[in-house]
Backbone bond lengths (Angstrom), bond angles and torsions (degrees), N, CA, C in turn:
res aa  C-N    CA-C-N  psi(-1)  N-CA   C-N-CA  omega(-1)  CA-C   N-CA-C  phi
1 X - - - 1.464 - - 1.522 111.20 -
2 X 1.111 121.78 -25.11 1.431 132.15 -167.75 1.360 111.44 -90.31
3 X 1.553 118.36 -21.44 0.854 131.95 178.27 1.807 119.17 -80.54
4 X 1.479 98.98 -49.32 1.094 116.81 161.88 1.847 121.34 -67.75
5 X 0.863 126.20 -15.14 1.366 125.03 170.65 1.281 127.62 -91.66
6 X 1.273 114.29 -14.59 1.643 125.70 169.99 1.542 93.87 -150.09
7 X 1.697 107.68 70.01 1.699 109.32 160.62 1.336 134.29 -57.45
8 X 1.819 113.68 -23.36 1.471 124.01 151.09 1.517 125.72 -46.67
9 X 1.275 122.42 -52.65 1.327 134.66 -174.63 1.845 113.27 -78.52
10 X 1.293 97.75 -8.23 1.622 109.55 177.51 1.397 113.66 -87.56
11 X 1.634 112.01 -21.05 1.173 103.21 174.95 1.282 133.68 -29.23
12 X 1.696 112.71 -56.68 1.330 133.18 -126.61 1.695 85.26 -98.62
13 X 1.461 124.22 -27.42 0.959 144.02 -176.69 1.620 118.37 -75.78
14 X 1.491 119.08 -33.86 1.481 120.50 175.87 1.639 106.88 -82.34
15 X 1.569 120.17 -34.77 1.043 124.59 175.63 0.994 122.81 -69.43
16 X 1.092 152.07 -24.33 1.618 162.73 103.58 1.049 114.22 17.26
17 X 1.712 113.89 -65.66 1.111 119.39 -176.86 2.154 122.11 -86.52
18 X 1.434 100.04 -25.34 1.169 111.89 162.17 1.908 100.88 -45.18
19 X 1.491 94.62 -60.44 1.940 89.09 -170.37 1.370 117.37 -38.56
20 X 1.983 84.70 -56.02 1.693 96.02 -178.80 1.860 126.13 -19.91
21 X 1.251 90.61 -60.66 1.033 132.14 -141.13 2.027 81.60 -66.67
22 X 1.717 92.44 -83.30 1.744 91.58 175.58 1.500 135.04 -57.09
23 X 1.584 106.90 16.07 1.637 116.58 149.53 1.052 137.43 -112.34
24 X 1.662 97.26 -22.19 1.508 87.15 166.31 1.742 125.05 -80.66
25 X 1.673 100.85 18.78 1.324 82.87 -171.72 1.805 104.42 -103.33
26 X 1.901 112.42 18.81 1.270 92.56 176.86 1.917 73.52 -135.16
27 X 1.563 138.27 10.35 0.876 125.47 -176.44 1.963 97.45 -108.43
28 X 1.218 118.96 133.27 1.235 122.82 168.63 2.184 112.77 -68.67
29 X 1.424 88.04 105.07 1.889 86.13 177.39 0.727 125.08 -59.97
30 X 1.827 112.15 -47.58 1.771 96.42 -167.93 1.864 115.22 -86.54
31 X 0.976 97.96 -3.69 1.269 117.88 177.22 1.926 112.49 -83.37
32 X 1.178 104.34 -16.73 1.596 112.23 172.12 1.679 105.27 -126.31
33 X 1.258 111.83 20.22 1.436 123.53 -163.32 1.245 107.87 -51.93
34 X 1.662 144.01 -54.22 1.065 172.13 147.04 1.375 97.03 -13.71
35 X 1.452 131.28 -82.53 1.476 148.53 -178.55 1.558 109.17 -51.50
36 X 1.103 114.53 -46.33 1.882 123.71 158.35 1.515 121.31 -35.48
37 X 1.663 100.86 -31.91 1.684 109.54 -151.23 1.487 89.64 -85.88
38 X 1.492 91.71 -45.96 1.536 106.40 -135.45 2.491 80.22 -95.49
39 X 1.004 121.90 17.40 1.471 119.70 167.54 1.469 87.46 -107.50
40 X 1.127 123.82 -67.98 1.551 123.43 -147.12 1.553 94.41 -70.26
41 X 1.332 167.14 -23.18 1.038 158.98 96.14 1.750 124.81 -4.26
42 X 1.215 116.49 -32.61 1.208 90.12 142.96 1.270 146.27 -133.90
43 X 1.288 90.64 33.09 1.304 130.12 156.46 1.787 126.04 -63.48
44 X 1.273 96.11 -42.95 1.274 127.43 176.96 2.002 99.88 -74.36
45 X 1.130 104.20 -61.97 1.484 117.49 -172.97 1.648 105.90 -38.44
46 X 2.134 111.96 -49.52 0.691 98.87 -157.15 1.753 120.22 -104.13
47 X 1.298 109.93 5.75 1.238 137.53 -169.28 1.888 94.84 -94.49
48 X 0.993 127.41 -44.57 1.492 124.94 155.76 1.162 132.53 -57.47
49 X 1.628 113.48 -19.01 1.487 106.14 -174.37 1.804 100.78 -106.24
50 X 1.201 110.56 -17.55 1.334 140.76 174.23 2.096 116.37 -48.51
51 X 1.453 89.31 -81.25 1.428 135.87 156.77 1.578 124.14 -47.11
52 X 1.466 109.72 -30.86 1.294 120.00 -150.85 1.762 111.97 48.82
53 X 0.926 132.80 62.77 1.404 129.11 -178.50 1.437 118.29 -84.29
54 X 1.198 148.88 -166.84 1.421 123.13 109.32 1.544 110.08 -111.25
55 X 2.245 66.33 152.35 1.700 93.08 -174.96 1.757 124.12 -48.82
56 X 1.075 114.28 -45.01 1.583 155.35 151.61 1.548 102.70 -6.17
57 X 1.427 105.93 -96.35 1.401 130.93 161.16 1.639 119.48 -49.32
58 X 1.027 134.94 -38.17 1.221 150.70 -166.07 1.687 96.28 -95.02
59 X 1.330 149.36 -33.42 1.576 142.90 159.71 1.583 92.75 -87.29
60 X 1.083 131.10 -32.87 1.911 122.85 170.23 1.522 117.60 -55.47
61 X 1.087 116.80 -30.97 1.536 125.15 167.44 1.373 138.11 -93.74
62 X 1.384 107.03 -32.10 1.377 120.21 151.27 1.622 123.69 -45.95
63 X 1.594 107.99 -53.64 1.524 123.37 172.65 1.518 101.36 -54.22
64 X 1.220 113.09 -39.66 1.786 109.41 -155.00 1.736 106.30 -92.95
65 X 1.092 110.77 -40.49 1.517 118.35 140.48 1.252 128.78 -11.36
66 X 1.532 103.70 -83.38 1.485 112.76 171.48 1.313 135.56 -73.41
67 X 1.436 120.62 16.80 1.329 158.44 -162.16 1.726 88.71 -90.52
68 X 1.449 100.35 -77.65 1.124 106.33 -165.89 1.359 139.11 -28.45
69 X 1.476 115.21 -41.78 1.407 129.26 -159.23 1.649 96.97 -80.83
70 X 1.570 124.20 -50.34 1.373 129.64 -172.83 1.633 100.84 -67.67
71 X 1.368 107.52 -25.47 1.894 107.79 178.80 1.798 109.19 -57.80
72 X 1.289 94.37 -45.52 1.599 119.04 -148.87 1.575 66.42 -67.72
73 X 1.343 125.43 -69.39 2.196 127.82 -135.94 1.580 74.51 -74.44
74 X 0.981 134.06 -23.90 1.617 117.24 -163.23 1.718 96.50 -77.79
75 X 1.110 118.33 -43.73 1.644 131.09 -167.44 1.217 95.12 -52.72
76 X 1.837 110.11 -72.48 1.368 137.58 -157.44 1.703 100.11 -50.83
77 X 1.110 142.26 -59.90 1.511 166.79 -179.56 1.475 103.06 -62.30
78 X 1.737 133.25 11.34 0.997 129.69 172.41 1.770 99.32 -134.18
79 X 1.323 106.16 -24.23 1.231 109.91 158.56 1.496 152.81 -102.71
80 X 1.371 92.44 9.58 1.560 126.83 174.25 1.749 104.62 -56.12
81 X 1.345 109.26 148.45 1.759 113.15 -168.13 1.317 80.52 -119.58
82 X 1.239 108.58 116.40 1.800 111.37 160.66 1.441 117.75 -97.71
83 X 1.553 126.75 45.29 1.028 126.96 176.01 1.403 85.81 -111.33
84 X 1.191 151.42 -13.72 1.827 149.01 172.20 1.495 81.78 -68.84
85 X 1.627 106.47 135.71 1.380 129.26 137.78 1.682 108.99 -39.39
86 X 1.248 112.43 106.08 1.598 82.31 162.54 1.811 117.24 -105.91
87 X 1.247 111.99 -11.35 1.332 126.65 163.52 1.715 125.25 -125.98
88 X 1.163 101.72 173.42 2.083 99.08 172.70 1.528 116.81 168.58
89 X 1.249 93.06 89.43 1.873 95.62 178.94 2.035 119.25 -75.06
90 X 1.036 119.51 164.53 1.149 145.39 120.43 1.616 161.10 -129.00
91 X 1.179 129.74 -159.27 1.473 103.85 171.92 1.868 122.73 -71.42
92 X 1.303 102.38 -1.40 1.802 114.27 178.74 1.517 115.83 -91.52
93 X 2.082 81.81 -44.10 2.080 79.59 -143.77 1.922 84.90 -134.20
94 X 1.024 122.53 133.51 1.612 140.76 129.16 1.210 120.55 -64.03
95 X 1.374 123.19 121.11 1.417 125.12 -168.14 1.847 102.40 -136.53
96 X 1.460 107.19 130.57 1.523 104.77 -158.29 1.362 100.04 -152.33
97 X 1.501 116.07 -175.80 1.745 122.69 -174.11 1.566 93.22 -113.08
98 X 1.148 103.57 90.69 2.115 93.91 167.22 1.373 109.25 -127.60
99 X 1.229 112.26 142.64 1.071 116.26 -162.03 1.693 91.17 -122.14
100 X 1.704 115.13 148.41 1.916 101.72 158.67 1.377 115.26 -84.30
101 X 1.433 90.80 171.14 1.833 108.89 176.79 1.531 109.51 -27.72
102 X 1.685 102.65 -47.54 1.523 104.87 -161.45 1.405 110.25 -93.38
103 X 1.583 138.31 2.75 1.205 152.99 165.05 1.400 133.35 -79.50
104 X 1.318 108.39 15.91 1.755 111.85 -163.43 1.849 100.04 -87.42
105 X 0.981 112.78 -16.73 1.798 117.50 -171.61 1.849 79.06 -87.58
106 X 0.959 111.17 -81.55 1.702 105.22 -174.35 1.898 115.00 -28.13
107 X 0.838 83.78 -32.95 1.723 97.56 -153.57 1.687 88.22 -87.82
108 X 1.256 139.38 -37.14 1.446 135.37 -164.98 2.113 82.63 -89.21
109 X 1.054 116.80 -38.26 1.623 89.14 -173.10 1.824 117.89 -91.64
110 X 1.347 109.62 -1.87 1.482 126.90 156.35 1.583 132.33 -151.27
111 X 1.264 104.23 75.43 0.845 113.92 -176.73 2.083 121.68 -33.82
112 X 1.092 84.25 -64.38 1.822 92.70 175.60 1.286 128.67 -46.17
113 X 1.879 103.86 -32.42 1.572 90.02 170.48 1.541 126.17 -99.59
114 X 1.692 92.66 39.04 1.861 91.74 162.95 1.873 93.91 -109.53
115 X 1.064 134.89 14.95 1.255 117.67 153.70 1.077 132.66 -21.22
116 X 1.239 145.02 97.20 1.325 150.03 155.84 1.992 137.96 -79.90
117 X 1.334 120.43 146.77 1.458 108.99 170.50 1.259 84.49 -131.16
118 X 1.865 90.15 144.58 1.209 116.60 -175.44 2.172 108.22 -131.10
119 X 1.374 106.09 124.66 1.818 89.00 -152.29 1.713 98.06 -89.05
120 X 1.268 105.27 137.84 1.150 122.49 179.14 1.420 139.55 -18.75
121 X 1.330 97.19 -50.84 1.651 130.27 161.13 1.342 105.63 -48.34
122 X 1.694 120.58 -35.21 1.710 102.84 -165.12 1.539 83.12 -94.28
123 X 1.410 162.70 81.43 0.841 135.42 139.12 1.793 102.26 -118.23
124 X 0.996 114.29 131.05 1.108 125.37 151.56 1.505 146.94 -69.08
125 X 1.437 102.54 -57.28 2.008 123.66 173.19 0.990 92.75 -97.02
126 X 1.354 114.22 -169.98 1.386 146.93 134.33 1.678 109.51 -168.17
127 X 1.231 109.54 138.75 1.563 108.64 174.56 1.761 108.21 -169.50
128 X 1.363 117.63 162.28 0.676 144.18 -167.69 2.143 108.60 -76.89
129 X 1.252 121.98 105.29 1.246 100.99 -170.20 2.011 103.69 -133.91
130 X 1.222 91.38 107.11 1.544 108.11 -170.47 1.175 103.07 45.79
131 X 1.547 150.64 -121.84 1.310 125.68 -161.82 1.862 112.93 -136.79
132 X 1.436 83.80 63.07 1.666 119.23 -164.41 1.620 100.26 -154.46
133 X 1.422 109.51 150.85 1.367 139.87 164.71 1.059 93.79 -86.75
134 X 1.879 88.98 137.69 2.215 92.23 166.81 1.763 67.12 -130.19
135 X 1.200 99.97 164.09 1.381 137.09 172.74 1.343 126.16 -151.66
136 X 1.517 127.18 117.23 1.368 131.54 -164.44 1.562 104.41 -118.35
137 X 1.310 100.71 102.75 1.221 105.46 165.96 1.780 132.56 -109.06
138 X 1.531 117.34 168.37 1.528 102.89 -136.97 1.863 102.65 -73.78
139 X 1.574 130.80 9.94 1.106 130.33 162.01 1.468 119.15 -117.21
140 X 1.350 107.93 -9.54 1.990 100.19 -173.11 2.010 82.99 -161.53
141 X 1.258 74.80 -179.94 1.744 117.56 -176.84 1.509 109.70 -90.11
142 X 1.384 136.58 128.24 2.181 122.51 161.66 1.050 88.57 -128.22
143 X 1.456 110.72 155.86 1.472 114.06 158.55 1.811 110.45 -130.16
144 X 1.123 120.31 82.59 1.510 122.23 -144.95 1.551 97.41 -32.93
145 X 1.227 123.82 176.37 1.330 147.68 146.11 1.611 134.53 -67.23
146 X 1.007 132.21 134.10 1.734 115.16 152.37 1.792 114.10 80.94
147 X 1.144 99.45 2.69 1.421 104.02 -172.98 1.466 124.70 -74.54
148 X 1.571 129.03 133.94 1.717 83.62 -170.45 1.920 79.53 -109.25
149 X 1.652 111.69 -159.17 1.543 119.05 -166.23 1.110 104.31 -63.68
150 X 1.576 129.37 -33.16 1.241 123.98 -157.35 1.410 106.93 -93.31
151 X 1.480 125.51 -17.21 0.949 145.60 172.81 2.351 105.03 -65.32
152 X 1.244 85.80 -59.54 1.887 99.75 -179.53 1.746 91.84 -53.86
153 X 0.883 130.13 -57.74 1.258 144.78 -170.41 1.419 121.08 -52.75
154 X 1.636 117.02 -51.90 1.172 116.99 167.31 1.748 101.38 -76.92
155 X 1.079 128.09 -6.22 1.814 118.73 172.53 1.904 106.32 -72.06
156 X 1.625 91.36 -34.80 1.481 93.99 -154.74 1.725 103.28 -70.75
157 X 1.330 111.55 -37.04 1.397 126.52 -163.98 1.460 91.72 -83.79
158 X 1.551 155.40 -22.15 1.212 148.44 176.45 1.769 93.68 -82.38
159 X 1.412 126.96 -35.26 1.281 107.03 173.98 1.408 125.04 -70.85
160 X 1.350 114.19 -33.68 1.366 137.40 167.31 1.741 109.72 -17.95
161 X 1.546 96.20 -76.06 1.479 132.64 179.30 1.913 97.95 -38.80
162 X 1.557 101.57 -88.86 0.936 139.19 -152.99 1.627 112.49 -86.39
163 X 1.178 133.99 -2.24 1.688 149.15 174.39 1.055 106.94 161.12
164 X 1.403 103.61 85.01 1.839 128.03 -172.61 1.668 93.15 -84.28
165 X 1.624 132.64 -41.31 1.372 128.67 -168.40 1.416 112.37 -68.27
166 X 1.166 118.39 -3.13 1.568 118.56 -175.32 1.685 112.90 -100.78
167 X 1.276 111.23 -23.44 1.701 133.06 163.45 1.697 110.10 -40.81
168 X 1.291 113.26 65.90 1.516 114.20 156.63 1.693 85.41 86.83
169 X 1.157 107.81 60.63 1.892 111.46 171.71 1.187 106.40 -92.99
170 X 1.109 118.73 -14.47 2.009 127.60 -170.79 1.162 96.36 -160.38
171 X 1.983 95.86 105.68 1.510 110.02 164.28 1.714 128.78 -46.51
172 X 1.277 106.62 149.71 1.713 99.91 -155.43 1.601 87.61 -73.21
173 X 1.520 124.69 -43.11 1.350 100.90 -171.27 1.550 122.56 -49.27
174 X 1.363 118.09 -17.10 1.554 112.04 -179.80 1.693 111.57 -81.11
175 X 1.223 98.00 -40.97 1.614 113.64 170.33 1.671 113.65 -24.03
176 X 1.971 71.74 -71.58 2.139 98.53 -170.61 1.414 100.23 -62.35
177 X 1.472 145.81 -30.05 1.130 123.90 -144.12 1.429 108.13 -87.72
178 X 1.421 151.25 -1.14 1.096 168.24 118.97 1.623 118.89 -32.06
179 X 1.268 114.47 -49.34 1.369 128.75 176.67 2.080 105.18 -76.76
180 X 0.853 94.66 -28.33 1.687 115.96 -169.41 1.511 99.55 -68.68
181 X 1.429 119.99 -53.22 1.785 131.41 -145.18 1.574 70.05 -96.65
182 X 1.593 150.51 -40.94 1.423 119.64 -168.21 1.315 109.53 -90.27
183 X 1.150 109.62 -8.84 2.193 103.41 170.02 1.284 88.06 -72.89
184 X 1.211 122.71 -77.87 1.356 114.16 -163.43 1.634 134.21 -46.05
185 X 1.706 102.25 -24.59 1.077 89.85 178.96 1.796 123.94 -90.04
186 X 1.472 102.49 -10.80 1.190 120.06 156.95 1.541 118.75 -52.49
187 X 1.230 100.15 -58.99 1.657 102.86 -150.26 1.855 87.23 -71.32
188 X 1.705 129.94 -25.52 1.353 95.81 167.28 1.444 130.66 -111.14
189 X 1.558 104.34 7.75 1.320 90.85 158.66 1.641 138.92 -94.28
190 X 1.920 95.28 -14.14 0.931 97.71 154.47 1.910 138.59 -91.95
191 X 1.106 94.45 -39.29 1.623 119.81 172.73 1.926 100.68 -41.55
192 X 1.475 103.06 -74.03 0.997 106.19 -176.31 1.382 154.96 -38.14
193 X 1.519 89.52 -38.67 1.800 102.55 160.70 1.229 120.08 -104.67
194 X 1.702 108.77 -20.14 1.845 80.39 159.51 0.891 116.64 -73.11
195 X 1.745 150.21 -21.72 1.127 128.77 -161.41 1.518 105.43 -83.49
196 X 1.324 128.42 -18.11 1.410 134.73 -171.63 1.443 90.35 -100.47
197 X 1.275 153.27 -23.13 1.392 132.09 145.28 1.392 127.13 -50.86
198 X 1.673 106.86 -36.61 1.427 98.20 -164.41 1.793 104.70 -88.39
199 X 1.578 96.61 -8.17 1.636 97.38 179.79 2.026 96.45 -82.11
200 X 1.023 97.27 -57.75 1.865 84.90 161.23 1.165 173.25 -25.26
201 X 1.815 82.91 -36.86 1.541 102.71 177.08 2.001 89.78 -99.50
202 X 1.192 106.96 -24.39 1.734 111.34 176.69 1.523 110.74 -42.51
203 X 1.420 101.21 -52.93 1.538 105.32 -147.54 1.501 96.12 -114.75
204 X 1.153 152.08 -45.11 1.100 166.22 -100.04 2.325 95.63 -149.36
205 X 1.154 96.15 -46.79 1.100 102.04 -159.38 1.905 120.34 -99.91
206 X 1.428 104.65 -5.66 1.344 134.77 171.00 1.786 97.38 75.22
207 X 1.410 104.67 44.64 1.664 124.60 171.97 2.113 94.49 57.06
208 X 1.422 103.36 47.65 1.081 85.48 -170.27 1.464 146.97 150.50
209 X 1.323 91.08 -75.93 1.487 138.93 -174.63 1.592 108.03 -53.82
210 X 1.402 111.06 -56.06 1.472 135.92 177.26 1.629 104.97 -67.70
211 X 1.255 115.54 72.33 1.783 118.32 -166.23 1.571 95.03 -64.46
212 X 1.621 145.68 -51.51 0.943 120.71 -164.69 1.493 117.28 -59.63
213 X 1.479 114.28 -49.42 1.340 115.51 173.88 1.668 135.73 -49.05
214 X 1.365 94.75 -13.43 1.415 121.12 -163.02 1.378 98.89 -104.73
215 X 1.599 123.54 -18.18 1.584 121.08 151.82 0.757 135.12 -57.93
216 X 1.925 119.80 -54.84 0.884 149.69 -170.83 1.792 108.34 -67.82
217 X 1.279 115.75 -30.63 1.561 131.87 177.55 1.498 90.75 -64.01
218 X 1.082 104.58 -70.27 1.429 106.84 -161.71 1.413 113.05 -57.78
219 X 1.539 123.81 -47.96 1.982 115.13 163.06 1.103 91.76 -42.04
220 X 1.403 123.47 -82.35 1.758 107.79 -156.43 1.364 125.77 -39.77
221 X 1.393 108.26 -21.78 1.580 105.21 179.76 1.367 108.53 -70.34
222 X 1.326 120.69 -68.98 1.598 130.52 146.96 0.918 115.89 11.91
223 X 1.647 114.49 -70.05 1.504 115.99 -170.38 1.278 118.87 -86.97
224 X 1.501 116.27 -29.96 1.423 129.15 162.37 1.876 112.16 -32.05
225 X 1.603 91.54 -58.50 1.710 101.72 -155.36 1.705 102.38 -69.90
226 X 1.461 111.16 -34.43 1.870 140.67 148.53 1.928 108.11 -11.58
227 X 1.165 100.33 -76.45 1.639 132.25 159.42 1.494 123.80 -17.68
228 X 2.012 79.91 -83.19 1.787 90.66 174.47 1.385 101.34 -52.90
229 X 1.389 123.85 -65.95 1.970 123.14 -152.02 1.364 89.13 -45.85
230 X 1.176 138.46 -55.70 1.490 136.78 -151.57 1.825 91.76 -62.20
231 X 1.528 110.84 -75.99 1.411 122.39 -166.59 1.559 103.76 -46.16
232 X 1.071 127.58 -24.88 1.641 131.09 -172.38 1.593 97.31 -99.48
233 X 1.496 131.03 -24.00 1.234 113.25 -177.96 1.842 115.73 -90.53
234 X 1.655 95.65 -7.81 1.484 107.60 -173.11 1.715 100.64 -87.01
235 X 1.518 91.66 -39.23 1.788 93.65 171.14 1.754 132.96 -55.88
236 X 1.286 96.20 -48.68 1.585 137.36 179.65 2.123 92.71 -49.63
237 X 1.398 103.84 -76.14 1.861 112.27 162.80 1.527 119.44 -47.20
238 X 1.637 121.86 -46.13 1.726 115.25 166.31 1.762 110.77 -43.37
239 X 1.633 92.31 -49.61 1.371 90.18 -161.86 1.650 109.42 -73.55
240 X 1.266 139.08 -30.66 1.220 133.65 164.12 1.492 128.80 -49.42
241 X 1.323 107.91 -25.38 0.891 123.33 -171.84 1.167 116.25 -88.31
């Protein structure tokens, strides 16, 4: 309701949690739990005094925000039908729920028809990665779907048996570090200037209204996001090097 009653002042508040959200999924939380508290606090501190927000309302929505997503997996995970196959190996074929980057809207309203087989022979890795399957196979990356531990577990111990050399053959950090440099380089060349455009054209730009200024936002974003790729692709080469 709070959200909905001053949808202007929520901005600053969904985006917050949008960030949240796309770091903690390569940053460990409870493990940076402390550093989380003590950013988003003053984060909070300074986006209110900034904004004029309140502080109050503005950590009240953030919390309730981030509520959501563990509500939704909590719902979803009580209403899941485990009579669907959701996995099934043999000595040929691995058969799993993967969906691509660009398939997750498809994939949340049918799950089953991103089923995939993947043939045995192309696998390379396999390992255990926080409480997900990574699987490296000899042209791309999967990370199955839907799996729960006991599920990873009975995969791991049938490879054990049956293609024990593929069990953690390529450490995940070499795996991830490819997958790693394109989140990141996304989330700031793209992330970054829209969100400082769209806070721009908000406040600065009369949400809009002010079309010249609201051009000029937008080149700069352009050239901004221009910037990062370069500064992240010069970084990306230091570090190989």
């Amino acid at each position: 309701m709070s959200i909905f009653w001053d949808w202007k002042a929520s901005i600053a508040p969904v985006i917050c949690v949008i960030i949240f959200y796309l770091l903690q999924r390569k940053i460990d939380f409870w493990s940076n739990l402390i550093w989380f508290v003590i950013g988003f606090l003053a984060l909070s501190f300074s986006l209110s005094w900034i904004f004029s927000l309140s502080f109050g309302i503005f950590i009240f929505q953030c919390l309730l925000l981030a509520a959501i997503k563990p509500a939704i997996d909590v719902w979803k995970e009580t209403k899941r039908e485990y009579s669907d196959v959701i996995f099934s190996m043999s000595s040929d074929y691995f058969v799993c729920l993967c969906p691509e980057n660009s398939d997750y809207k498809g994939y949340a309203m049918n799950p089953m028809g991103y089923k995939k087989r993947f043939p045995m022979a192309d696998i390379v890795s396999v390992q255990r990665d926080g409480k997900t399957l990574l699987i490296a196979l000899k042209e791309k990356i999967i990370r199955p779907r839907e799996l729960r531990g006991d599920e990873i577990e009975m995969i791991l111990t049938y490879l054990k048996k049956n293609k024990a050399a593929v069990l953690a053959a390529v450490e995940t950090k070499i795996i991830r570090k490819e997958e790693d440099r394109v989140y990141w380089v996304k989330l700031i060349v793209i992330a970054v200037p829209c969100v400082l455009a769209g806070l721009s054209q908000y406040f600065w730009a009369d949400n809009g209204r002010n079309t010249r200024v609201t051009i000029l936002i937008i080149v700069a974003a352009l050239f901004l996001g221009i910037v990062l790729l370069k500064i992240t692709n010069i970084a990306s080469r230091h570090k190989d090097n």
